[in-house]
C-alpha positions as CSV (number, residue, x, y, z in Angstrom):
1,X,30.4,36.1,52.5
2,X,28.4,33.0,52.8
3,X,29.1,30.1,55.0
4,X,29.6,26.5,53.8
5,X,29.0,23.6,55.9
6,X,32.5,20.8,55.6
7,X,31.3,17.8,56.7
8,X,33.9,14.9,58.1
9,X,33.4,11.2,58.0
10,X,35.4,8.1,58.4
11,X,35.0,6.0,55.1
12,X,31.4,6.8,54.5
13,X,31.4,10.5,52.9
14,X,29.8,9.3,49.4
15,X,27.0,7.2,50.9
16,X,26.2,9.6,53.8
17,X,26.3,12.9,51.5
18,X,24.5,11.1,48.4
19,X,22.0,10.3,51.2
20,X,21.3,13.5,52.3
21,X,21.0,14.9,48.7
22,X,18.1,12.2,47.8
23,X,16.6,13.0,51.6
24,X,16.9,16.8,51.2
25,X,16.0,17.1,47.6
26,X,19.6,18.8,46.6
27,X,22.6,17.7,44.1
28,X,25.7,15.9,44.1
29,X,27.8,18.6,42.1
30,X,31.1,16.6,42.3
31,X,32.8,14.0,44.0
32,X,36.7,14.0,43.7
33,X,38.3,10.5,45.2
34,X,41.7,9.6,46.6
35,X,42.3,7.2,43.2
36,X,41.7,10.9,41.3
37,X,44.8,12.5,42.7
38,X,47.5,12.8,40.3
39,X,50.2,11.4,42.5
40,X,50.9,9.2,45.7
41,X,51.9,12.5,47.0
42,X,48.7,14.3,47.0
43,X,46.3,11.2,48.5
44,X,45.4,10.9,51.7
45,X,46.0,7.4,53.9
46,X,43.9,4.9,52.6
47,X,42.3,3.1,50.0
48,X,41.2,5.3,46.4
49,X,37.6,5.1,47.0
50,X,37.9,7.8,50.0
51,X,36.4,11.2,49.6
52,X,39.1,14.0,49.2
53,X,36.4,16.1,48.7
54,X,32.6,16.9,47.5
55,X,30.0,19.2,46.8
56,X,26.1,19.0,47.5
57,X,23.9,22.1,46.9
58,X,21.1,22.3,48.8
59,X,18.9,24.7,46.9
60,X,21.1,27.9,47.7
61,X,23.0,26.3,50.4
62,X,26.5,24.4,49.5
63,X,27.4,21.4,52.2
64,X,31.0,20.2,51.3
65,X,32.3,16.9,52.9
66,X,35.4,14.4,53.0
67,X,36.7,11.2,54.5
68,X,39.1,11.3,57.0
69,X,41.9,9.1,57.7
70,X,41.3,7.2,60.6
71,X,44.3,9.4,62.3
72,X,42.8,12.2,61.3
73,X,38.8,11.4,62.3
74,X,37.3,12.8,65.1
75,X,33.7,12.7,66.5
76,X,31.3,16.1,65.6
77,X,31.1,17.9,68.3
78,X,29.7,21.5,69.3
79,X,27.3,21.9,66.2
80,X,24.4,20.7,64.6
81,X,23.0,21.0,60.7
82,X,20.0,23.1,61.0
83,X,17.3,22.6,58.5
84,X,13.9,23.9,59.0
85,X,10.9,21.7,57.1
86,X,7.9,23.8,55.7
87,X,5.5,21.3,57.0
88,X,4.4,18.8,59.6
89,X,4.5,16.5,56.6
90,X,7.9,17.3,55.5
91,X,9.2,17.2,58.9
92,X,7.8,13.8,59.8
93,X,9.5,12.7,56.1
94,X,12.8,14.4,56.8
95,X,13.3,13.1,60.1
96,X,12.0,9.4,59.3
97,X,14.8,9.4,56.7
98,X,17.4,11.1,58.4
99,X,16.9,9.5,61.6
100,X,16.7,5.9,60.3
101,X,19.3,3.9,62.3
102,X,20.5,7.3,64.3
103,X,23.4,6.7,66.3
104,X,21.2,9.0,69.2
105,X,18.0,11.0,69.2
106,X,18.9,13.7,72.2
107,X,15.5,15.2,71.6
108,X,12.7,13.3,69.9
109,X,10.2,15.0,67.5
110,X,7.7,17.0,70.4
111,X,6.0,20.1,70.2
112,X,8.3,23.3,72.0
113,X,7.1,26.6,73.4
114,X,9.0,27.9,69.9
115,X,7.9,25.3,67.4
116,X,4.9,23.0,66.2
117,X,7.7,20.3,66.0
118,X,10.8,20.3,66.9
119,X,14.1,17.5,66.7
120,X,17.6,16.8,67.7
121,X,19.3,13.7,66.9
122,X,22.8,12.3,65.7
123,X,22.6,10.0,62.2
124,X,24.0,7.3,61.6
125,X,27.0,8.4,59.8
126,X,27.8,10.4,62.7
127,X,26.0,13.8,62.1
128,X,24.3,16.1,64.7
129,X,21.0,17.5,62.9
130,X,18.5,20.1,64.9
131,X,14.6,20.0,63.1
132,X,12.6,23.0,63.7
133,X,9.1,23.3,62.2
134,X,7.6,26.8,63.1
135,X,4.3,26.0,62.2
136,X,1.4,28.4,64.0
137,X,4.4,29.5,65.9
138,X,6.1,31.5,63.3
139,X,7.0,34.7,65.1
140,X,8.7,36.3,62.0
141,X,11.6,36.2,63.5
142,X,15.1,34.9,61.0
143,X,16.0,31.6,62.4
């Protein structure tokens, strides 16, 4: 059994998930709307642009996300999305793009006792990320 991320966001799942495809160099594999349902029984609240549901791969990894109606929405909390750059380059890029307009940086991009360069900070669609780049201070260890 693998683990799949399910993302939840109020009205913005398609810009916020495309965004993080482009950023993380994954692909949309589908996007199914609220208009795509075949009956008024089956949609969610709101308008047919909402995301019932959608798929990103992220080179093995799948990340699956909706919108939520604003009923149903509640803030992220007790999690963040992991991802661990290869390269102080990468990082910086990865963070820059992800981090653009974030809603909070708890931890800006610093060097750790653990990692070269290390990150947390909440997006501006609302998502708590963690950054860890290694570096030199790859013990071997599985993250």
């Amino acid at each position: 059994m693998e683990p799949t991320i399910y993302l939840f966001f109020n009205g913005t799942c398609l810009e916020a998930m495309t965004h993080y495809a482009e950023t993380l160099g994954g692909k949309v594999v589908y996007v199914f709307r609220n208009g795509d349902a075949p009956d008024a029984e089956s949609r969610m609240p709101g308008g047919d642009d909402l995301v019932m549901n959608m798929l990103v791969t992220l080179g093995a990894a799948k990340v699956m996300a909706s919108d939520s109606p604003d009923s149903m929405y509640s803030k992220p909390q007790g999690f963040r999305v992991s991802i661990a750059p290869q390269s102080l380059a990468e990082f910086d890029r990865v963070f820059a793009a992800l981090a653009k307009d974030a809603r909070a940086v708890e931890m800006p991009p610093g060097e750790t006792f653990w990692a070269e360069r290390f990150a947390m900070f909440t997006d501006r669609f609302g998502t708590p990320w963690m950054l860890n780049y290694e570096g030199a201070k790859n013990t071997g260890a599985a993250a």
